[in-house]
NUROKE-836540 format. One record per atom (N, C-alpha, C): y, x, z; residue in one letter. Coordinates in steps of 0.001 Angstrom, whole numbers, plus 500000, padded with zeros to 6 digits. Layout:
BEGIN
YXZA;...
***
This chain:
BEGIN
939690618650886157X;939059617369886447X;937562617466886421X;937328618405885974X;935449618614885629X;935118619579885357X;934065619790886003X;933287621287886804X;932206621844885413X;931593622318885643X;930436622411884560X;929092622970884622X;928086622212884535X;926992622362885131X;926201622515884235X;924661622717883923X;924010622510883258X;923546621556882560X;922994620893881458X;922557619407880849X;921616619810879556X;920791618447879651X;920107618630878826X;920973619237877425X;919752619654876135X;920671620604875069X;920542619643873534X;920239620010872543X;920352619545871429X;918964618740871560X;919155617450870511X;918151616438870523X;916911616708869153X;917526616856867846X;916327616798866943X;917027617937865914X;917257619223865423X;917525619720864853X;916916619593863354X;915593619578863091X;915250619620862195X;914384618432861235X;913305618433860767X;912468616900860292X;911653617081861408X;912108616112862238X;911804615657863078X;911090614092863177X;910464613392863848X;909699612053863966X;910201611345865035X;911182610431864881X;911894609401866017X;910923608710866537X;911509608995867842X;910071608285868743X;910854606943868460X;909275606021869249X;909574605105869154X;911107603976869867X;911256603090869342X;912472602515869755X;912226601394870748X;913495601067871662X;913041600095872195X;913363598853872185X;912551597822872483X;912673596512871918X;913730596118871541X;914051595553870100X;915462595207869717X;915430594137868526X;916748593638868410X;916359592037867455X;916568592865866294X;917341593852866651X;918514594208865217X;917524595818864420X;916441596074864749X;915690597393864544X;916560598805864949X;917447598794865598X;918179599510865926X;918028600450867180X;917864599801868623X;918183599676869786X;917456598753870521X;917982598899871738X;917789598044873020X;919081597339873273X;919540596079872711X;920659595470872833X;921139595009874254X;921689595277874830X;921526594561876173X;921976593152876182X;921237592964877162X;921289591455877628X;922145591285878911X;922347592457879313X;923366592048880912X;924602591626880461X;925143590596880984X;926325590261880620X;927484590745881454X;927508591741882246X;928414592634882437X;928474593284881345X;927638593779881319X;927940594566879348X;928470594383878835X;928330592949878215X;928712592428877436X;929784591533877538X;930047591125878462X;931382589886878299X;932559590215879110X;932161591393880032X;932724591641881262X;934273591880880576X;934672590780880153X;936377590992879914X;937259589676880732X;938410591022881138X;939418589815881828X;940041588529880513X;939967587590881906X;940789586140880762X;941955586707880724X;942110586621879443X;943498586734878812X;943671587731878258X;942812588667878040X;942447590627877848X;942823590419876589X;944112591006875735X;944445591231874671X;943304592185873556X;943316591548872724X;942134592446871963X;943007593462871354X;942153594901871081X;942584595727870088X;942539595338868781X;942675596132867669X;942490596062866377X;941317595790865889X;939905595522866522X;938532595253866516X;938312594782868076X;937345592926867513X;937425592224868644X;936139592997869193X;935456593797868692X;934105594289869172X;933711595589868865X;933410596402869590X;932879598163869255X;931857597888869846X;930292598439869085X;928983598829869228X;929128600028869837X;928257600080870989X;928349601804871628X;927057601736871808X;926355603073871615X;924567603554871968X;924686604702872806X;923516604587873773X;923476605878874390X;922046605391874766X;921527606639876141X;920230606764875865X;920054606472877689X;919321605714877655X;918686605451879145X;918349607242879929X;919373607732879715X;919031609434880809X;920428609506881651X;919874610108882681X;921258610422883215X;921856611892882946X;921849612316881812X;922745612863880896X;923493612226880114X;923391610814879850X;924087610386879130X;924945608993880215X;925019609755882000X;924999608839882277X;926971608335882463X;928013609323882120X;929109608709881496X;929344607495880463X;928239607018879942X;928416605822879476X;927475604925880346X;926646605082881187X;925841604280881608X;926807603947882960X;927791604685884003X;928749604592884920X;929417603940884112X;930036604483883032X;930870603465882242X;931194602273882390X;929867601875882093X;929575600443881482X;928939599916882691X;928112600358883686X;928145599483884739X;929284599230886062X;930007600141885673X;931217599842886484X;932194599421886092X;932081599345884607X;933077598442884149X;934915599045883845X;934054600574883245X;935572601043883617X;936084601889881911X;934375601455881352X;935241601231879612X;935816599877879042X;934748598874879792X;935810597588879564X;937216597413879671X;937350598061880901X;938955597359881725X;939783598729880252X;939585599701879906X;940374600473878983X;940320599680877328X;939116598858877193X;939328597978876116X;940459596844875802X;940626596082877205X;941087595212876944X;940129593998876821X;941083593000876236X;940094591898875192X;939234592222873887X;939319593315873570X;937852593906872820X;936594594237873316X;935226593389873054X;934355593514873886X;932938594644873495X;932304595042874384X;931679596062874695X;930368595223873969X;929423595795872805X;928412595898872700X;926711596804872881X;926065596892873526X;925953598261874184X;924543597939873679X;923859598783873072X;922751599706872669X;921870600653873235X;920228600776873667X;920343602045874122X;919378602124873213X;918805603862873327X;917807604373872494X;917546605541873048X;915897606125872507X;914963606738872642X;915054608200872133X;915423607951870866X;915570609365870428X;916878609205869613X;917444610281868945X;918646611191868470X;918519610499867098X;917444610837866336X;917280610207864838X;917832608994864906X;916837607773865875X;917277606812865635X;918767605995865962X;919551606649867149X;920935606709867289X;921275607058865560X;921338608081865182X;922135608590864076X;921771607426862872X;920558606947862771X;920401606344861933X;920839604853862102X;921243604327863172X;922221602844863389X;923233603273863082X;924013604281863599X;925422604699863315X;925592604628861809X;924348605478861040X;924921605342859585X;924524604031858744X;923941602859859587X;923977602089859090X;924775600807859729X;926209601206860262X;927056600818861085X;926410599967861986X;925305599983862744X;924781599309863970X;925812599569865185X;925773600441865159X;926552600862865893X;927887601809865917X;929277601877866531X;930272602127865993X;930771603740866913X;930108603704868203X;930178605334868648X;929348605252869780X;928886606978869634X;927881606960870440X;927659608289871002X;927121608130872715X;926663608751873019X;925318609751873258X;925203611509872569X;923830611896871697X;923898613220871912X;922877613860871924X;922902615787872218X;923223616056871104X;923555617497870969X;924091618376869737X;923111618168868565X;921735618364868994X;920764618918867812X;920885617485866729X;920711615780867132X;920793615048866189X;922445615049865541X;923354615446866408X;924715615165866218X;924611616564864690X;923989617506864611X;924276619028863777X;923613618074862336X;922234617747862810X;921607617108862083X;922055616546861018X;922812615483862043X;923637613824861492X;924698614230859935X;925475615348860483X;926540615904860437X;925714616225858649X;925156617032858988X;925047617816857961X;924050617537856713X;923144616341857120X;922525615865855971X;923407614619855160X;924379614317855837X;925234613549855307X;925943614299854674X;926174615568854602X;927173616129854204X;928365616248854373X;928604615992855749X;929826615588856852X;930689614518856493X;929658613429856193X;930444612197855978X;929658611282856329X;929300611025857654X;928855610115857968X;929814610287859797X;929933611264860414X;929819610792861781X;931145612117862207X;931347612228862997X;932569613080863792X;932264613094865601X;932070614631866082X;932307614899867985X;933380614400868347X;934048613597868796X;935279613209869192X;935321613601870767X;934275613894871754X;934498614233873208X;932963615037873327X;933337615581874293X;931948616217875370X;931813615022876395X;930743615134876832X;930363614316877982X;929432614686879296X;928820616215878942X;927932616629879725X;927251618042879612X;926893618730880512X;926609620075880110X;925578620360881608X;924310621052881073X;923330621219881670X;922137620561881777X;921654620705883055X;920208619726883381X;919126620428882337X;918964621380882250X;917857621988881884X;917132623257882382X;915643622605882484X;915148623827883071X;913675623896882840X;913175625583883300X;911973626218882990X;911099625526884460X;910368624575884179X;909272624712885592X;908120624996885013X;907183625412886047X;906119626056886390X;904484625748887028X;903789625862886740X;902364625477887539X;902527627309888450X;902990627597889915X;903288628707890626X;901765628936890784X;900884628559890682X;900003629268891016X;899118629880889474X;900097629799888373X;899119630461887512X;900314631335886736X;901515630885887412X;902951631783886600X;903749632199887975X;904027633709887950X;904857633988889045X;905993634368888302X;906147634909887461X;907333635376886800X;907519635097885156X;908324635575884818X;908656635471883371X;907881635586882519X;907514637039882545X;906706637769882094X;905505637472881795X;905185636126883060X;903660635693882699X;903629634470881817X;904587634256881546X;904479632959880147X;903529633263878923X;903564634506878808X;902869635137877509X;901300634578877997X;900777634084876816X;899600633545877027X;898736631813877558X;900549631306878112X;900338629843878804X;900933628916877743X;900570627968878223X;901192626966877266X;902404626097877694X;903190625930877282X;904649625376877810X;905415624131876822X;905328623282877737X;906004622064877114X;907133622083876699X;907750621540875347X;908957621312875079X;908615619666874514X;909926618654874678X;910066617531874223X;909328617351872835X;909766617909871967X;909664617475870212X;910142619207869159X;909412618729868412X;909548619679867408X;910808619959867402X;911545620621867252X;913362620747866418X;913932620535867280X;913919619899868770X;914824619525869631X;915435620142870057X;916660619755871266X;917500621333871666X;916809622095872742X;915697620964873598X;914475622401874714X;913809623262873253X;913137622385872521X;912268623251871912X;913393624702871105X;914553624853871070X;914576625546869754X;915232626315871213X;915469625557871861X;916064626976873316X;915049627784873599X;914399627277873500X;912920628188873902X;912293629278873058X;912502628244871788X;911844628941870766X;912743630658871148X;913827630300871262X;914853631248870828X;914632632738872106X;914409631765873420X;914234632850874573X;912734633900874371X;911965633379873744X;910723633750873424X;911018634550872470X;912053634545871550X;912340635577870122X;913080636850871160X;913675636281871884X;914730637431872640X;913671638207873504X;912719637722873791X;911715638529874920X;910855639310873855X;910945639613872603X;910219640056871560X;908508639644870935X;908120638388871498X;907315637782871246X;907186637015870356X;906570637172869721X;905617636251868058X;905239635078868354X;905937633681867657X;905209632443867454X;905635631689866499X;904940631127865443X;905061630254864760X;905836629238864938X;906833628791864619X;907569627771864938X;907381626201864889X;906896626399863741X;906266625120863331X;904785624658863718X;903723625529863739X;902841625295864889X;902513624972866319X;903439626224866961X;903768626125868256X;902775627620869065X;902184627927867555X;900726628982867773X;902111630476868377X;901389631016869389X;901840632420868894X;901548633059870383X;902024634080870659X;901860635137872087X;902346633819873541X;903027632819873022X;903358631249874001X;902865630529873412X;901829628993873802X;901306628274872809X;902857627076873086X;903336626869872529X;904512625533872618X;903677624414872014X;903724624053873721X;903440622056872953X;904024621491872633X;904596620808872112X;905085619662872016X;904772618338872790X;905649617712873632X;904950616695874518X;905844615701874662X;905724614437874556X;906787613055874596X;906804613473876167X;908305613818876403X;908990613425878144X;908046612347879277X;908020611509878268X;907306610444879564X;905874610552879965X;905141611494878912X;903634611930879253X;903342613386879744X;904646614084880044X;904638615566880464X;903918615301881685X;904797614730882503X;903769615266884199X;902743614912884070X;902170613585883417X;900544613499883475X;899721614727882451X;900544615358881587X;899623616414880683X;900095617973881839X;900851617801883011X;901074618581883885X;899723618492885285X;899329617566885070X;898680617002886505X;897783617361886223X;897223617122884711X;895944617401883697X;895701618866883314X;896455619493883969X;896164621218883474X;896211621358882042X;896610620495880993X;896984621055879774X;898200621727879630X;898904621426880558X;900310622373879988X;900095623281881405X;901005624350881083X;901397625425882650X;902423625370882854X;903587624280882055X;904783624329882140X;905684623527881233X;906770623702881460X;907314622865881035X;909063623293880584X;909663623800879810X;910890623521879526X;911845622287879047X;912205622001879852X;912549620062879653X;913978619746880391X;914512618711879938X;915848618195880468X;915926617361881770X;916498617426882562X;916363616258883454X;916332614714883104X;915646613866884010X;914886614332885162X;913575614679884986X;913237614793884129X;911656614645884062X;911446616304884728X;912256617629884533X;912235618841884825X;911799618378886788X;912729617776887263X;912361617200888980X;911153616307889093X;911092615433888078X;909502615287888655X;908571615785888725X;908253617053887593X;907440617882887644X;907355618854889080X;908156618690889395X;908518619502890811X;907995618515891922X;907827617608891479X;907329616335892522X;905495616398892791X;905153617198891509X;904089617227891307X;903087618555891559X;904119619094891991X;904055620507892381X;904540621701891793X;904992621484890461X;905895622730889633X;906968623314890615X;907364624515890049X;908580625372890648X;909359625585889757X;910574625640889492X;911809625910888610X;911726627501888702X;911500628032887226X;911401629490887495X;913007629759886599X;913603629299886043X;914612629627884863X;915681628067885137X;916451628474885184X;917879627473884759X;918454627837883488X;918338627094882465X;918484627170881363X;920032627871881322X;921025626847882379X;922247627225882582X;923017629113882879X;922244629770883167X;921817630730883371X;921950631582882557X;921260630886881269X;921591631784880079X;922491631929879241X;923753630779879781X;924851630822878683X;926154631265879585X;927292631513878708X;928227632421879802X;929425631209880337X;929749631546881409X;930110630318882504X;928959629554882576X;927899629862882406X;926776628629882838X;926999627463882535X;927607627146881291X;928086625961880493X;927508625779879235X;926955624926878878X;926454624463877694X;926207623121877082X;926622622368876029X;926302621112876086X;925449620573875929X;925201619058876515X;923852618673876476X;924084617392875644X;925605616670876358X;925777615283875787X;927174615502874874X;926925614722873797X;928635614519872969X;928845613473873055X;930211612631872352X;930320611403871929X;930417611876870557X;929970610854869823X;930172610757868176X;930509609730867818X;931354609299866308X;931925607962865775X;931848607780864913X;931645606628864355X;931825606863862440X;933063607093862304X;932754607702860837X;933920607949860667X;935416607024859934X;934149606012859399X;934891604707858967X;935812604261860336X;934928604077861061X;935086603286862356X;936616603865863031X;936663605223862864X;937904605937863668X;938950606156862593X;938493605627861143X;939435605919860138X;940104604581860279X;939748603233860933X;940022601755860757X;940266601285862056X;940120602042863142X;940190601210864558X;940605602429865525X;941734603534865252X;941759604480866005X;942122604316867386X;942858603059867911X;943327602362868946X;942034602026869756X;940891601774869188X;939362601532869859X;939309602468870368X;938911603529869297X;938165604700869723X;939129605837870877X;940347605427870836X;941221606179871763X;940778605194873259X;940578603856873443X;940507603132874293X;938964603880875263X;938112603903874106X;936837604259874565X;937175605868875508X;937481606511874382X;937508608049874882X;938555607794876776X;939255607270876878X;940113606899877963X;939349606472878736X;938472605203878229X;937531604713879711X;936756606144879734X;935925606825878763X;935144607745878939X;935595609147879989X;937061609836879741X;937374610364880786X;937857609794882257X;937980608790882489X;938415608114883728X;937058608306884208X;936015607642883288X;934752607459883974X;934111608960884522X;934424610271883636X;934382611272884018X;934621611262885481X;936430611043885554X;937018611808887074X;936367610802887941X;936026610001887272X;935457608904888899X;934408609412889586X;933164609806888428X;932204610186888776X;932306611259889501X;933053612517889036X;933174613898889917X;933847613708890931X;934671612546890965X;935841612179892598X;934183611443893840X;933534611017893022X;933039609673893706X;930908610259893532X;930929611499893564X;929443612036892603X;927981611175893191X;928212610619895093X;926984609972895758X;927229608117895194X;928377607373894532X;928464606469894330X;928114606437893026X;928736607270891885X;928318607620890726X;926677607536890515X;926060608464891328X;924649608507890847X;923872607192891154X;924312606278892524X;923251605335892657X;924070604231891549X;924970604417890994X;925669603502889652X;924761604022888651X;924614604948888207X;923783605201887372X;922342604990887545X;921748605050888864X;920178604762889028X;920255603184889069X;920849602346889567X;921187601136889097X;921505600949887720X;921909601250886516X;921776600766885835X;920303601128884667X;920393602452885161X;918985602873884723X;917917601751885002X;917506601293886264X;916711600072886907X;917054598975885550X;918151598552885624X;918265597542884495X;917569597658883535X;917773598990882893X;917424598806881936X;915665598913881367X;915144600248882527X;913744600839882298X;913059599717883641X;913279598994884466X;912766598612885336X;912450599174886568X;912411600015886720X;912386601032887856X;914049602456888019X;913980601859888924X;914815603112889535X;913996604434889629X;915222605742890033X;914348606944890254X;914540607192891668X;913043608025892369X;913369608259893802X;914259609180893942X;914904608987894970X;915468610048895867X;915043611767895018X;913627611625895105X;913251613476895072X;913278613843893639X;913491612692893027X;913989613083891574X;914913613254891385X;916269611954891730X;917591611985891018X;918124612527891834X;917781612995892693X;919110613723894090X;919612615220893122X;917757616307893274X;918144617684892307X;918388617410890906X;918240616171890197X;918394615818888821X;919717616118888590X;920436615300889417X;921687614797889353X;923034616216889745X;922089617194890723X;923200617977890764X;922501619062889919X;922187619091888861X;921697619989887754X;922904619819886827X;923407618600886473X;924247618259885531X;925733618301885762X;926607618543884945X;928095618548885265X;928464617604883839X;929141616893884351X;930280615615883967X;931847616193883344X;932124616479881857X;933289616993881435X;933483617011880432X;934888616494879810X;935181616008878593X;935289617589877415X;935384618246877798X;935146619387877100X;933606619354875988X;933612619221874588X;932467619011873611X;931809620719873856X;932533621734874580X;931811623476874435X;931430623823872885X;932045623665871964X;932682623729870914X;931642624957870173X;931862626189871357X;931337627397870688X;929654627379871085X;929211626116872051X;928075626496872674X;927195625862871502X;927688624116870607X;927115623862869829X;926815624302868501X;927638625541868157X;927786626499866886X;926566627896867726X;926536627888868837X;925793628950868913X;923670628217869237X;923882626863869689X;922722626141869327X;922017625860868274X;923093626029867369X;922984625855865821X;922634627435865335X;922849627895865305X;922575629503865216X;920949629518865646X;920848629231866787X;919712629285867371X;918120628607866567X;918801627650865874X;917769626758865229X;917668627421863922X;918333628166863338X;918723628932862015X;917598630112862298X;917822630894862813X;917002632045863338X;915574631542863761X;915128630105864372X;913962630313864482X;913610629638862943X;913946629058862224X;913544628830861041X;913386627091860945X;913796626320861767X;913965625254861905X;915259624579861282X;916411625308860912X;917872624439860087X;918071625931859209X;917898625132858053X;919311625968857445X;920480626284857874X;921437627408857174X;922345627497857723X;923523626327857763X;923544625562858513X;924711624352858386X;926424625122858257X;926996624016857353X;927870624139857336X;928994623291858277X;929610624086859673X;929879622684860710X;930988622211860304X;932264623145859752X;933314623405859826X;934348621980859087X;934734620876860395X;934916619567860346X;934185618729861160X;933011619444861649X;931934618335862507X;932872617738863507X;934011617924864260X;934713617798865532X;936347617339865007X;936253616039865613X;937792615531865481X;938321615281867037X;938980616051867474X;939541616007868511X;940796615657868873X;941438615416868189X;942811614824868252X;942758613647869276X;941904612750868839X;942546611768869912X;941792611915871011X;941066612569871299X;940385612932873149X;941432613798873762X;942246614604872653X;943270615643873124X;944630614722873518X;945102613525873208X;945786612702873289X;945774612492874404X;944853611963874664X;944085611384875824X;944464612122876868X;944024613233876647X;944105614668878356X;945297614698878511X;946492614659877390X;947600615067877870X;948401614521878161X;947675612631877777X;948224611237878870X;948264611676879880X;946858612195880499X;946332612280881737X;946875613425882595X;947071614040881854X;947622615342882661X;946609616352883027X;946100616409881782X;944740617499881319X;944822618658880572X;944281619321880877X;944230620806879465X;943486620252878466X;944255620468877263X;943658619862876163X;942240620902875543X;941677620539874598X;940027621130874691X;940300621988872942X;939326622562873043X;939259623628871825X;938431623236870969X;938059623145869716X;937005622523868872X;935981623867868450X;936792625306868260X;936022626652868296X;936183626707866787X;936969625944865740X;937530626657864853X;936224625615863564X;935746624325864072X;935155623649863605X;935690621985863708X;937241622193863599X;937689620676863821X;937746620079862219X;938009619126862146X;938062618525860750X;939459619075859846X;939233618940858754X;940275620060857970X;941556618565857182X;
***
């Protein structure tokens, strides 16, 4: 049912600084106000065991299985008369931190806050219950001052945030090329910036950066601006699969409402096969709801290569987020986490074999 592409990678691995949030009553989120969102239930829609599930995800189209979701209306119709509360957010911290303060009841988030989440709680706060996305990451370039690999040594190269899953991918490709840098500075034989996503192309336009390792789309606008894609992140992992997006749940929440969270995971793979059956209707569903929410749509020369960077699939890549985690260990950014439980898969596995799916592997880190 689903292919596998590249996607953005882990969100905040380490002490990290949540960007800012966006406007919200509840300090949480961006509550929505569309009332498709929110009410879009048939008269007479039998409720589940909870008349209401909070869901968060993040205005990207990596996370855009819940954003198709929910503007097409095809986690509702799997709810029932239980209605959809929908959330978005900015960064990984602050997702994790509504969840543990039940703002919200599951959510869509990259590996690095999900390892995070996991493990400063002491694996009692949150559970992977699905994959949702894999890829959309990549190395671009200022071509007229980088022709090859090789010439990174010496330039300066954007990553999102300290601890994130570009920055610690990077960190990590830069350890493998045998080059020296401080991690926590960013100082070394590569200067790593650190740069908020939404101010990259202008610190690109500005000749402070020479580059950029970043998630879609912002990786295509830079290309809008004249960068070249020298590296597909995808590239570097085997099947060219890696995750970018999970779902996560409390764990209260799936210990008290497992009939929800099976409902969700159901709209969530339908919404999968729709999208990969349907990929030119899918994306302007998703740039439409994106518009909703940020006010602007993306052009054409963004979301067209954005969009086929990423692959759509319920598979969490089990071994890719234990080897991301590895990755952040070695550059000196996480301790060694202990995952082993981070992933409850049972009921997404339910799910596939409603559907008439191969059921998914957790990599020997499911809950005990």
């Amino acid at each position: 049912m689903s292919a596998a592409r590249p996607l953005t990678a882990l969100r905040t691995l380490a002490v990290v600084t949540a960007l800012p949030l966006l406007l919200t009553a509840c300090g949480y989120g961006s509550e929505s106000t569309d009332d498709d969102q929110r009410t879009g239930v048939a008269a007479g829609a039998e409720k589940l065991s909870a008349g209401e599930v909070s869901i968060g995800y993040f205005p990207n189209l990596t996370h855009a299985t819940a954003l198709v979701g929910v503007q097409e209306g095809l986690l509702q119709k799997e709810l029932g008369g239980t209605t959809i509360k929908a959330s978005t957010f900015n960064a990984g911290p602050s997702e994790i931190e509504a969840l543990n303060a039940g703002s919200i009841d599951i959510g869509w988030i990259g590996p690095s806050p999900a390892i995070n989440g996991y493990t400063k709680s002491n694996g009692k706060n949150l559970r992977i219950i699905s994959g949702s996305a894999s890829g959309g990451v990549k190395l671009v370039v200022d071509p007229d001052k980088i022709k090859s690999l090789d010439d990174l040594k010496g330039k300066k190269i954007a990553t999102p945030q300290h601890g994130n899953t570009q920055d610690v991918a990077f960190l990590n490709w830069i350890a493998d090329k045998g080059w020296k840098i401080d991690a926590q500075s960013g100082k070394g034989d590569v200067s790593v910036v650190r740069t908020d996503n939404k101010v990259t192309p202008d610190a690109y336009k500005s000749g402070s950066i020479d580059g950029a390792w970043v998630p879609e789309p912002t990786a295509s606008k830079l290309v809008t601006e004249g960068a070249e894609v020298l590296l597909d992140e995808a590239d570097l992992w085997p099947d060219k699969k890696f995750v970018i997006t999970n779902i996560i749940v409390r764990q209260e929440f799936l210990e008290e409402h497992p009939d929800v969270v099976e409902a969700v995971l159901r709209g969530s793979v339908r919404t999968n096969e729709w999208i990969n059956a349907n990929p030119e209707k899918a994306k302007a569903s998703a740039n439409t709801a994106l518009e909703k929410l940020s006010g602007k749509a993306l052009p054409a020369d963004v979301i067209d290569p954005a969009w086929e960077s990423i692959t759509f699939l319920d598979d969490p890549l089990a071994s890719t987020l234990n080897a991301q985690a590895e990755h952040a260990v070695k550059a000196g950014l996480l301790e060694k986490p202990r995952l082993k439980g981070i992933y409850d898969l049972a009921p997404l596995n339910k799910v596939l074999k409603a559907e008439g799916e191969k059921e998914v592997d957790d990599a020997g880190l499911g809950a005990e």
